[in-house]
Each structure stands twice: as C-alpha cells, then as structure tokens.
C-alpha positions in Angstrom: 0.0 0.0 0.0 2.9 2.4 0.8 4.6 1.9 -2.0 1.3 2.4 -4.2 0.9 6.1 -2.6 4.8 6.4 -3.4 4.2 5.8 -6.7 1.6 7.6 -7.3 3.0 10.5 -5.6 5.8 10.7 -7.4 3.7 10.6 -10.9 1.8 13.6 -9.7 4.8 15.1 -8.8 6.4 14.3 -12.8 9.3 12.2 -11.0 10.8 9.7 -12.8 9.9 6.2 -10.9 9.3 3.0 -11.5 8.5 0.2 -10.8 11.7 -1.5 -10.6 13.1 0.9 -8.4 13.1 0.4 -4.5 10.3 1.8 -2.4 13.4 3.4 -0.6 14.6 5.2 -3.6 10.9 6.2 -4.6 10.3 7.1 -1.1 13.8 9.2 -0.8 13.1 11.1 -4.4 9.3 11.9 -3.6 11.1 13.0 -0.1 13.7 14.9 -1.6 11.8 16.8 -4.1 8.9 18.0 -1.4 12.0 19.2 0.6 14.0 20.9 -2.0 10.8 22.9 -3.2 9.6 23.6 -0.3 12.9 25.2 0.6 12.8 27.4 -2.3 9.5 28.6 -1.2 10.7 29.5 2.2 11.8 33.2 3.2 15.3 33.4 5.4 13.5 33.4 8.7 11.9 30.4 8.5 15.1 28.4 6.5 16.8 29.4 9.8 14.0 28.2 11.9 14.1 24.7 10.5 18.3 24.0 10.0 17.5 25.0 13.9 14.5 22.4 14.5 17.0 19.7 12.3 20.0 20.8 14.3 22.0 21.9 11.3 22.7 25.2 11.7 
C-alpha cells in the first residue's frame, strides 16, 4: 500500500519512478523533491527556523 501512494506521488509530482526501483529510492526522491521545493518557497526566517528544529545550523 505504501509503495502504491509512493508511486503515485511521485507521478503527480512528474518524477521519474518506476516500478523496478526500491520503495526506498521512490520514497527518498518523492522526499527529496517535497523538501528541495519547499525550501525554495521558504523566506530566510523560516530556512533558519528549520536548520534549527534539524540541528543543522
């Protein structure tokens, strides 16, 4: 079922996945691009509020 949602995420999302690839590496790009756009969106302030909440910065 996971992996179904992952899958289907990551078609809405026009990532390339398939089915041969791990539910690891589907999970990890769907993952990664969420992350990387919603960093993008974010203003300084709030970049700085989360590297704080991850401890990495």
């Amino acid at each position: 079922m996971y992996r179904a949602i992952l899958l289907d995420v990551s078609k809405r999302l026009k990532l390339k996945a398939d089915k041969e690839m791990s539910t690891f590496e589907i999970g990890a790009t769907v993952t990664g691009t969420i992350l990387r756009n919603t960093w993008k969106k974010m203003d300084e302030e709030h970049k700085q509020e989360f590297l704080h909440a991850v401890d990495a910065g």
